[in-house]
C-alpha positions in Angstrom: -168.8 -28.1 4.8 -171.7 -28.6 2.7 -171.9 -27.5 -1.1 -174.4 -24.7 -0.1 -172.1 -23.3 2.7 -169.0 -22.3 0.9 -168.1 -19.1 0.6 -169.5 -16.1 -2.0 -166.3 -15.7 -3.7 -166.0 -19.4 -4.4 -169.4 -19.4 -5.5 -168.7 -16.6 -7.8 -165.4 -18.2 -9.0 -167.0 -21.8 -9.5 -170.1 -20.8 -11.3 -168.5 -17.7 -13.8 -166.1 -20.8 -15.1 -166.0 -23.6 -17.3 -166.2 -26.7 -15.1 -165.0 -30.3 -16.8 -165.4 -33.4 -15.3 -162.8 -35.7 -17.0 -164.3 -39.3 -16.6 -167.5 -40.7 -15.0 -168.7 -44.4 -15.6 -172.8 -43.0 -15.8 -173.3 -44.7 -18.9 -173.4 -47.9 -16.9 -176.0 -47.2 -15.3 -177.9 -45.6 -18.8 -177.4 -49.3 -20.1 -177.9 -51.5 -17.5 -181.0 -49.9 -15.3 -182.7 -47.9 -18.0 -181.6 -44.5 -16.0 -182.8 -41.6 -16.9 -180.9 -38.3 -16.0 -183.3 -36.1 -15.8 -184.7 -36.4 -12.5 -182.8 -36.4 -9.0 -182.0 -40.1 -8.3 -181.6 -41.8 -4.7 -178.3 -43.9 -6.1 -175.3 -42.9 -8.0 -173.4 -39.3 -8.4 -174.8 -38.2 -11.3 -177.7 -36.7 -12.9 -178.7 -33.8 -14.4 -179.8 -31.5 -11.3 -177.0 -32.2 -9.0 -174.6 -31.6 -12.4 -176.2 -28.2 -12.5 -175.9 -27.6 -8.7 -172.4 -28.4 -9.0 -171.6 -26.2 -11.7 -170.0 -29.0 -14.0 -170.4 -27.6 -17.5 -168.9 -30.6 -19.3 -168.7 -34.5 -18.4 -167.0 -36.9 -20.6 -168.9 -40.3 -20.0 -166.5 -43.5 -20.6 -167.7 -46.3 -22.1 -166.2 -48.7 -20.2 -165.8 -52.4 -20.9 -164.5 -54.7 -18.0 -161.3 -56.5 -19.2 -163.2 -59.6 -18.8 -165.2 -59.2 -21.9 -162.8 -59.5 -24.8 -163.1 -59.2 -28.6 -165.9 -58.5 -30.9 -168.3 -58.5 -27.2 -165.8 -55.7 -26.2 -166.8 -54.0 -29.3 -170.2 -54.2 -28.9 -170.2 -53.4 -25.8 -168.6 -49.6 -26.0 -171.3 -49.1 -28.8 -174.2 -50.2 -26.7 -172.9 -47.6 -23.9 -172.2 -44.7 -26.3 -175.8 -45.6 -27.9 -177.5 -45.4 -24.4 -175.7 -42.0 -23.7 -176.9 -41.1 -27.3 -180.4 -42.4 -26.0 -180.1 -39.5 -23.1 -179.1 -36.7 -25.2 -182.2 -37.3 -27.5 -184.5 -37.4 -23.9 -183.0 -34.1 -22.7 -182.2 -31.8 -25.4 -182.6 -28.5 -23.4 -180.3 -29.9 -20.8 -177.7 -31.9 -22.8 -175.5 -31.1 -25.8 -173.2 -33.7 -27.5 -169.7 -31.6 -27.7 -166.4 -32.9 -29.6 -164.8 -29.2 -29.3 -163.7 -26.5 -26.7 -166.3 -24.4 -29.4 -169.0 -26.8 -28.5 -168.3 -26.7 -25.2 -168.6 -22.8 -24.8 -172.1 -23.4 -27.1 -173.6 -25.6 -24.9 -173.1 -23.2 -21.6 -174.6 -20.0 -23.7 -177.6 -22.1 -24.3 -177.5 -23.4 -20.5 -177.2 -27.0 -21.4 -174.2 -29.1 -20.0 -171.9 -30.4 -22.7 -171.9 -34.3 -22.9 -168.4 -35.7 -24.4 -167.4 -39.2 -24.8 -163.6 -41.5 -23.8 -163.7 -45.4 -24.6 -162.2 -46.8 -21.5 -160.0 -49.7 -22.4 -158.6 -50.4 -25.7 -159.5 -53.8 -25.8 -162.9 -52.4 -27.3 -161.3 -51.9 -30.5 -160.1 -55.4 -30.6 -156.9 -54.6 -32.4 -158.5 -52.7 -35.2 -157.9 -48.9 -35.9 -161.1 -48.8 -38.5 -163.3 -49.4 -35.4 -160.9 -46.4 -33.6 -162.0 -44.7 -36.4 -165.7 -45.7 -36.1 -165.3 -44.5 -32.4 -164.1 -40.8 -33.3 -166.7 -40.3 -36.0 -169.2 -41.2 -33.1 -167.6 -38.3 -31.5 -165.4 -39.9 -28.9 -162.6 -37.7 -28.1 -160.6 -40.0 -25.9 -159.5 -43.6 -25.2 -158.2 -44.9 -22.0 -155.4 -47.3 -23.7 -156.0 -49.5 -21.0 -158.1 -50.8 -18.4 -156.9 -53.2 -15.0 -155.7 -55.7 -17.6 -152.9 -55.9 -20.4 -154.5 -56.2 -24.5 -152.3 -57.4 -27.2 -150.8 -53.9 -27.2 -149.9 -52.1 -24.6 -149.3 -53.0 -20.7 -151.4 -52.3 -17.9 -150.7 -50.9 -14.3 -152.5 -53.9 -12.8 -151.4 -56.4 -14.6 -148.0 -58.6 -15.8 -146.1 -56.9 -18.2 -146.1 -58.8 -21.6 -144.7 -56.5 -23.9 -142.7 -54.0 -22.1 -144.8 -50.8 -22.6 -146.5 -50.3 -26.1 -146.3 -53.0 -29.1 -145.7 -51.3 -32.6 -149.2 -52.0 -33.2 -149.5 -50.0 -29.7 -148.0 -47.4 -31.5 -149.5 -48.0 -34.5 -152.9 -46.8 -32.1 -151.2 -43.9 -30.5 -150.2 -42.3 -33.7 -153.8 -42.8 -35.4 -155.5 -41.1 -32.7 -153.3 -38.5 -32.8 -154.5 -38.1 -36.2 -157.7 -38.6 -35.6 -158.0 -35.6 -32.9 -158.4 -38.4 -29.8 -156.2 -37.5 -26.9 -154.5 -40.1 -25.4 -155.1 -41.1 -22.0 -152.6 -42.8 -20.1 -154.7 -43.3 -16.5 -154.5 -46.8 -16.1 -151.2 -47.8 -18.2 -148.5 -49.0 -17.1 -144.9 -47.1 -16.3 -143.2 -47.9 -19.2 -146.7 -48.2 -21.6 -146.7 -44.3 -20.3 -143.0 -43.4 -21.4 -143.5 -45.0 -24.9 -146.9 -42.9 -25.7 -144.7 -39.6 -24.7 -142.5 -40.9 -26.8 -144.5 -41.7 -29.6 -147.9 -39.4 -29.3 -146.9 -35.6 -31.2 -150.2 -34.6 -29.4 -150.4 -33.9 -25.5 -151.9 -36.5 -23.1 -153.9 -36.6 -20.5 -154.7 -39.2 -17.6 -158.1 -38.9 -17.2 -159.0 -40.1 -13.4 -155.8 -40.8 -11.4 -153.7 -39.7 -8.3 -150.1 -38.7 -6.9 -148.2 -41.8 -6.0 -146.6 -39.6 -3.9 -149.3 -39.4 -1.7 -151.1 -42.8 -2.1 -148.6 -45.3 -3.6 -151.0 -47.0 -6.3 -149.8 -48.6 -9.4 -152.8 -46.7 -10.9 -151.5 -43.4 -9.4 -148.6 -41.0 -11.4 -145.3 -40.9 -9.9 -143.5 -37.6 -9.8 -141.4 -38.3 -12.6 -144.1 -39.1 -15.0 -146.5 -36.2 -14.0 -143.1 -34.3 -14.9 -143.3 -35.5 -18.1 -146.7 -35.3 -19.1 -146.2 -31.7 -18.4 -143.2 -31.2 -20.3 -145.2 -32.4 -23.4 -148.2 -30.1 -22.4 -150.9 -32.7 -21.1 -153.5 -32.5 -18.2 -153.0 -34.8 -15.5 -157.0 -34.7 -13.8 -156.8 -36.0 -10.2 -159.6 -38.3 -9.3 -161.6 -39.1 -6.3 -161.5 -42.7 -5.6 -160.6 -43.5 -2.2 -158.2 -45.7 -2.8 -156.4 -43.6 -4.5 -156.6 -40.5 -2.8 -155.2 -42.1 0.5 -152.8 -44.8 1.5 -154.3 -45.3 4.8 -157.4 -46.6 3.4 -155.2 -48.6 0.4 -153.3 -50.9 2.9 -156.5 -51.3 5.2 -157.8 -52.3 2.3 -155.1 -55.0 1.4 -156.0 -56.4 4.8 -159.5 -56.9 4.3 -159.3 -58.7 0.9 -161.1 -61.8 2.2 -163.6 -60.1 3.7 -164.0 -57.8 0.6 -164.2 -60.8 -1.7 -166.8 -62.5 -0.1 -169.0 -58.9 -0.7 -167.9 -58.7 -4.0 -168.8 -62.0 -4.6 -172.2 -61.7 -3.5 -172.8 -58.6 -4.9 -172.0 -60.2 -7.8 -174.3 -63.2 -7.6 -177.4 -60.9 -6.7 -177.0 -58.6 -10.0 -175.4 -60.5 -12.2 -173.9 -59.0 -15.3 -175.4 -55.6 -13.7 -172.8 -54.0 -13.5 -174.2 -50.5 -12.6 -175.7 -52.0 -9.4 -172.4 -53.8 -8.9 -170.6 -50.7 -8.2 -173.6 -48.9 -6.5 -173.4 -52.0 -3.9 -169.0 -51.4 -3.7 -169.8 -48.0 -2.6 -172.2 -49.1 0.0 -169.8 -51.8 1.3 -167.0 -49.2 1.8 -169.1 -47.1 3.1 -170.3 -49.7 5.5 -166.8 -50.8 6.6 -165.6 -47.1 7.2 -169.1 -46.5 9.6 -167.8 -49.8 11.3 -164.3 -48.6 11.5 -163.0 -51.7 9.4 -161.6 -49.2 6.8 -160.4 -46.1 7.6 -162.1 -42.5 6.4 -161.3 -40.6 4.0 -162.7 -36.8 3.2 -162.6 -34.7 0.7 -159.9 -32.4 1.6 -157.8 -35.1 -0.2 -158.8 -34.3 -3.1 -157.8 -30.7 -2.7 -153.9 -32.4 -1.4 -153.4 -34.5 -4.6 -154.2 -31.2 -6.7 -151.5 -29.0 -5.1 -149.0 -31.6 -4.9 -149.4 -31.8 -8.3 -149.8 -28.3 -9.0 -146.7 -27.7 -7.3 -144.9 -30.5 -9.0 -145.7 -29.4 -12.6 -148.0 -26.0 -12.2 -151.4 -25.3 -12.2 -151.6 -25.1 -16.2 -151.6 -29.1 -16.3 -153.9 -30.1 -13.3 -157.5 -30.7 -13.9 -160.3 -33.1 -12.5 -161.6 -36.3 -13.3 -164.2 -38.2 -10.8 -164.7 -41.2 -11.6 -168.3 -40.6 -10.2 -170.3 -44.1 -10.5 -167.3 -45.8 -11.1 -165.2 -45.4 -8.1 -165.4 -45.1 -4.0 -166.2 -41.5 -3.2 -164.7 -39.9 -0.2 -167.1 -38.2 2.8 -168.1 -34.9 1.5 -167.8 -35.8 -2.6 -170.4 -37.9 -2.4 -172.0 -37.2 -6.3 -172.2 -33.8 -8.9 -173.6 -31.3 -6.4 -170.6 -31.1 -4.4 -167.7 -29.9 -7.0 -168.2 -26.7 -5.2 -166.3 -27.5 -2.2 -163.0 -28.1 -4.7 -163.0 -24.3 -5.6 -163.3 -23.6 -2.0 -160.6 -25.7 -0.9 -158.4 -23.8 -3.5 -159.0 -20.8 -2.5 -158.2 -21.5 1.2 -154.6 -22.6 0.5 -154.1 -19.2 -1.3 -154.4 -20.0 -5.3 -155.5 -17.1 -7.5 -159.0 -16.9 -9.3 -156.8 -17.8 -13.0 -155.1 -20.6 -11.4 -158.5 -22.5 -10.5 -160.0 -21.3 -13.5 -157.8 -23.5 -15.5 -157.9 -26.4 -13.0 -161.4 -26.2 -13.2 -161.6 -26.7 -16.9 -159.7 -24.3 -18.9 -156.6 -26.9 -19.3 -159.1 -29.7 -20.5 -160.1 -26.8 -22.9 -156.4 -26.2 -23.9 -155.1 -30.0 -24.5 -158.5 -30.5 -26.7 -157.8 -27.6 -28.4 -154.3 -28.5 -29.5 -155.3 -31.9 -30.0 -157.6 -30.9 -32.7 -154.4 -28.6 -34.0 -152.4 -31.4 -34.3 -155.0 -33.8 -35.9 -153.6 -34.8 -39.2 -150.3 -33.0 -38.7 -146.9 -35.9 -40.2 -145.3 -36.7 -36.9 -141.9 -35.1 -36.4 -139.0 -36.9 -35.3 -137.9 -37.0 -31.2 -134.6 -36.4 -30.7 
C-alpha cells in the first residue's frame, strides 16, 4: 500500500485531524548539512512537502546530544540545534509556526502552517544545572528526554549500568522543576526503576516520546506492560515509534548476531563523515537497508507499527497511545520510509475496527491533552503520594 492508495474514509479521517509527530532527530541534519526544509530532499524523512503530504500538523524536533559529548559541549550543543531549527522557522514562515501550546498548535493549522515544537533529548545537556532547564523552556522547549543510551549524574539509563538506582534527588530535584516549568517529562530511554521514581515524583503526566511494547520486541528501550500500566494510571501518552529494532524482535536478535559486521559499517561510516552526525545516520539506514535486500537482517513492514499501537491500546486504551517516529534518527521499516507516509497508520486503524474518535486521539489529540494538563499543572505545590 502506498500513501496515495488508502482508502477515502482514511483520507478523510487523517486529514480533518490534528496529526503529532512526538520526536524526530531533523535538526541534525539543519546543523550539520545546512538543510533546508523547504524543498523535497533525496535523503532523510523529513521536510516540509512530504510533512504536508502526510498530514502531520505538528513535529517536535529533539535536540539531541550524543552521550559522548558531556558538559558545557553538551550544552552548547542543544543550543546550536534549537538555533538551527530557529534558523528554519525564520526561512519558512508561511509554512512553519513555533508552538509551546495545544492553542498554538490549533493556530498554526488555521493559518495552514505546520506547528514546529521543541524536546532536548538527553539531560546531560543541562549539565546538572536547572537555570539552563530554565533557559531551555523560555526557548520554548516543551520536553526533555531525561536520558539518552547513557547514565548522567542523575538518573539511570536503559542502556547503560545502573549507578544510582533510578533518579538521584537532584534527579528529582529536575523532575519537579519541569513540572513547574510546564516541560513534560519523557521517560523513552530511562531506565525501569529511573521510570518508577519520575511517576512517583512528577505531579504532571508523562509521556515517552519514541518507544515500543516490550511485549512485542523485548528492548530495554521498549515499555513493559506494567509500566505502560502505569503511565496511564497517571494520565500520560505513551507514542510508539518506528525504529526497526524496536518494532520487531526478529530483526533485534538478527541484529545481535551481526554486531561485528555492523561495527565495521559503523566504523567506517564514521571515519568518512566525521563528527557529521546527520550523514552518520543517513548511511545506518542505508546499511540496514542493505542487509535486509541481502537477507542478512530480516524485514520489517509497517504493519508493525499498527501491532505495537493496539497492543498498547488494548493494554491501557486508546486515550494514552500516540506516535513518535523517530524519523532521521532511527531505522525505518518498508512502507514508513519518511513524512508522506503517516497516512497508511490511519488506515491500518481503521482495518482492525477502531472508531473515527479513537484514532483521532491517537493521532494527536492525547499529545494535545497531556500538554494541555501539563501547562495546568505548571506552578501548582506538589501534593503528597500516598
Amino acid at each position: 500500500m502506498s500513501a496515495d492508495s488508502i482508502s477515502d474514509r482514511a483520507r478523510q479521517i487523517h486529514f480533518s485531524n490534528i496529526v503529532i509527530d512526538a520526536h524526530a532527530d531533523t535538526p541534525q541534519r539543519f546543523l550539520f548539512d545546512q538543510f533546508d526544509m523547504g524543498g523535497r530532499d533525496a535523503e532523510g524523512c523529513v521536510d516540509i512537502p512530504r510533512l504536508r503530504e502526510g498530514g502531520i500538523s505538528a513535529i517536535f524536533f529533539a535536540l539531541w546530544v550524543p552521550v559522548d559529548i558531556t558538559g558545557v559541549a553538551a550544552t552548547t550543543r542543544a543550543f546550536d540545534l534549537l538555533n538551527a531549527v530557529e534558523e528554519q522557522l525564520r526561512r519558512h514562515p508561511g509554512d512553519l509556526l513555533l508552538a509551546r501550546s495545544p492553542q498554538e498548535i490549533r493556530a498554526a493549522r488555521e493559518q495552514n502552517k505546520i506547528a514546529v515544537l521543541l524536546g532536548v533529548e538527553g539531560g546531560h545537556a543541562i549539565n546538572n544545572d536547572l537555570g539552563i532547564l530554565r533557559q531551555f523552556a523560555a526557548r520554548g522547549v516543551r520536553y526533555m528526554t531525561l536520558t539518552h543510551n547513557a547514565t548522567t549524574d542523575w538518573a539511570d539509563s536503559s542502556n547503560d549500568a545502573p549507578k544510582h538506582s533510578g533518579l538521584t534527588e537532584f534527579g528529582r530535584e529536575v523532575v519537579r522543576e519541569m513540572n513547574t516549568l510546564g516541560m513534560l517529562v519523557d521517560v523513552s530511554h530511562v531506565s525501569d526503576q529511573t521510570f518508577r521514581d519520575v511517576i512517583e515524583t512528577s505531579r504532571a503526566p508523562i509521556i515517552a516520546s519514541h518507544s515500543c511494547c516490550r511485549a512485542i520486541c523485548n528492548a530495554p528501550r521498549n515499555l513493559s506492560d506494567e509500566l505502560t500500566v502505569a503511565l496511564a494510571a497517571c494520565g500520560g501518552v505513551f507514542h510508539i515509534t518506528f525504529h526497526n529494532a524496536f518494532l520487531s524482535q526478529e530483526y533485534a536478535d538478527a541484529s545481535k548476531v551481526m554486531t561485528s559486521e555492523s561495527a565495521a559499517r559503523e566504523k567506517s561510516a564514521n571515519q568518512k563523515f566525521g563528527p557529521n552526525e546527520a550523514q552518520r545516520l543517513i548511511a545506518g539506514q542505508r546499511m540496514s537497508d542493505e542487509l535486509i535486500r541481502a537477507g542478512k537482517l530480516p524485514p520489517v513492514c509497517w504493519e508493525k507499527i499498527i501491532e505495537h499501537i493496539d497492543h498498547a491500546v488494548r493494554l491501557v486504551g486508546a486515550d494514552h497511545v500516540g506516535l513518535g517516529s523517530d524519523f532521521d534518527g532511527a531505522f525505518m521499516p518498508e512502507g514508513m520510509e519518511d513524512a508522506s507516509q503517516f497516512p497508511k497508520i490511519t488506515e491500518g486503524l481503521l482495518g482492525l475496527g477502531y472508531h473515527e474518535a479513537d484514532i483521532a486521539k491517537i493521532l494527536g489529540g492525547n499529545t494535545l491533552r497531556v500538554l494541555a494538563e501539563s501547562d495546568s499543572a505548571a506552578g501548582e505545590p506538589r501534593e503528597a503520594k500516598i
